[in-house]
Steps between C-alpha positions, in 0.01 A plus 500: 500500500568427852257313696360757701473762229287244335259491783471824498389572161296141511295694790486837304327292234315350696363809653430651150279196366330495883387898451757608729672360836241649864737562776477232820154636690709541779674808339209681337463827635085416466517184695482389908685191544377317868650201631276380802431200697174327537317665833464862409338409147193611541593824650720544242276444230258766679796737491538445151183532374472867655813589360438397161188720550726822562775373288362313200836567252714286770440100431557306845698211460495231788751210551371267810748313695654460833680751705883384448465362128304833429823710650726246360378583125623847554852451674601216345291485139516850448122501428365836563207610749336787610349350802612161691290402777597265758324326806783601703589862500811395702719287210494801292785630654718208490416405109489765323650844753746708375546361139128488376296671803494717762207554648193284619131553569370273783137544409273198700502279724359120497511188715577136462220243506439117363244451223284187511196421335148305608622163331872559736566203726382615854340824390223532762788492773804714381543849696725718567621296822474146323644521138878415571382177653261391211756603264712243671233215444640226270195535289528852421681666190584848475671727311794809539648722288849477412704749723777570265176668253428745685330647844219248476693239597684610737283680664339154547802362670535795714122465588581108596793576755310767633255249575773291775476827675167578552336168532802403718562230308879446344445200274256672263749629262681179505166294455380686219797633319877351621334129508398588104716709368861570467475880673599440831467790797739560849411671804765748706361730792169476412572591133443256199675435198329357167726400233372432162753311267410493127406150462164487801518124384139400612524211698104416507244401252316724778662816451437713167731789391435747205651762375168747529257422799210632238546118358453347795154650604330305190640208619298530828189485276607220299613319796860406472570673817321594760670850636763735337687831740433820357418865566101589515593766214624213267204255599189758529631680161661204281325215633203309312160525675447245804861541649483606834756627770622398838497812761795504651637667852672833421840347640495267221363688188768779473245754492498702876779782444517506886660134492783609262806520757347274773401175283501514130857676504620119662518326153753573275496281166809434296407460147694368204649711255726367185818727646602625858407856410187469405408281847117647651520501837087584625458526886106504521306792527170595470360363182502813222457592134737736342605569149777741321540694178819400388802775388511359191111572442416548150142750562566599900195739439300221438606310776413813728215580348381156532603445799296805632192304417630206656619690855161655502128426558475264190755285605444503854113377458614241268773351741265510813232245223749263521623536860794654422548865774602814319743712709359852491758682421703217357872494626868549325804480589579833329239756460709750268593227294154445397298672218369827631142397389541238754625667805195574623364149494811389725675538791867390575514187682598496896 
């Protein structure tokens, strides 16, 4: 018997003595598969709870990670979803359009902040004017997510060399990220460039990077560093009691729509990417949640159905607990590409 004929009938035995071989959850007709990041959580979990009230025969499966490795598991592992969210509607498109999506729904908006905590070096001074320069103290760790992960660290970047421009100040990037880092950043015409190679290559015992900015807020508290860049959704919803946040001006948080094409729009960041054609070029824009039901879906009902709790009132209250702002209607690229259950919760984007 040939090798793989013997696998096969090692696994139909196997199957037999087991009571029978259940299909991947992912491809039950009776199951929601989610893959989600870390800041809509708790309005997810709202969402869900409602849903399972109307739906009780559909079992909601969650998978928690960041944006790109959650998008990567479907275009490159061939793990199926019903849902991927993303803290970036805007690297849909370039990961997974045409092959595994084609539509997205841009469905809140949040803004950029630092989290600190009581026992953080300097915490009765640090404002929204002030915390580049105490960031720049040589007593004063502080952590970032890692850029190449996903939208919460390079929003972060983006949020730092927006800072040269509106505190006037060109060697706050440098300071804080070129000095300690390998990503390095250019200016042309007013327009900067971040590039983010794949080794950042932390050059100080000062500077912390981690994959998920959820593991540096308990860090705070324990006091290995002393401030960590995130978004207020991220901090107020996944962050331990006692973290607070930094208010920032709306020309540095990513969060004033009306700032798009006059300041955010002035940062582009390269990121890496293993080949040249799967390079993610973001140029800034406001800072917004999005998700997509991929074509390959296994339960698309479910995912619309779901989805119509999570568009509406439920999810909306639950995002504004964690500071997180609902668009009402939520936004698409595509409106008659969307389920018709959802149509009227959205609008197509301008």
């Amino acid at each position: 018997m040939r090798l793989q004929h013997w696998l096969v009938a090692a696994v139909a035995i196997a199957c037999v003595l087991t009571a029978g071989c259940s299909k991947p959850a992912a491809e039950e007709s009776n199951s929601l598969v989610i893959f989600h990041h870390g800041s809509p959580t708790p309005a997810i979990e709202a969402a869900q709870k409602a849903f399972k009230a109307k739906y009780p025969g559909v079992s909601v499966l969650r998978e928690k990670d960041d944006a790109l490795p959650n998008m990567r598991k479907v275009t490159d592992l061939g793990k199926r979803a019903d849902i991927v969210y993303t803290d970036d509607y805007s690297i849909i498109p370039p990961v997974m359009f045409p092959k595994y999506a084609d539509a997205w729904i841009r469905y809140a908006h949040d803004e950029m902040t630092i989290a600190y905590a009581a026992n953080s070096k300097y915490a009765n001074e640090i404002n929204g004017d002030n915390w580049y320069k105490i960031l720049q103290r040589p007593d004063v760790k502080w952590g970032i997510a890692d850029p190449n992960a996903g939208p919460d660290g390079y929003f972060s970047l983006g949020q730092i060399m927006l800072s040269n421009i509106h505190y006037k100040d060109d060697t706050i990037f440098k300071n804080l990220i070129a000095s300690n880092t390998a990503i390095t950043a250019s200016e042309s015409g007013g327009r900067y460039t971040v590039n983010v190679p794949e080794n950042l290559n932390p050059k100080s015992s000062r500077v912390i990077i981690r994959p998920d900015p959820e593991t540096l807020y308990p860090m705070i508290l324990a006091g290995d560093i002393d401030y960590a860049f995130g978004y207020m959704g991220s901090v107020i919803g996944e962050g331990p009691a006692g973290i607070k946040t930094v208010s920032l001006p709306a020309q540095v948080n990513l969060s004033d729509l009306s700032l798009v094409s006059s300041v955010y729009n002035r940062v582009t960041i390269n990121l890496f990417n293993d080949k040249p054609d799967r390079k993610i070029i973001v140029t800034l824009g406001a800072k917004a949640n999005g998700l997509t039901i991929p074509l390959n879906a296994p339960n698309r009902k479910a995912a619309a159905d779901f989805l119509e709790v999570f568009l509406g009132p439920v999810g909306q209250n639950a995002l504004n607990g964690v500071h997180i702002t609902p668009l009402v209607p939520a936004e698409t690229n595509d409106i008659s590409k969307a389920p018709e259950n959802l149509r009227p919760l959205l609008r197509e984007a301008r």
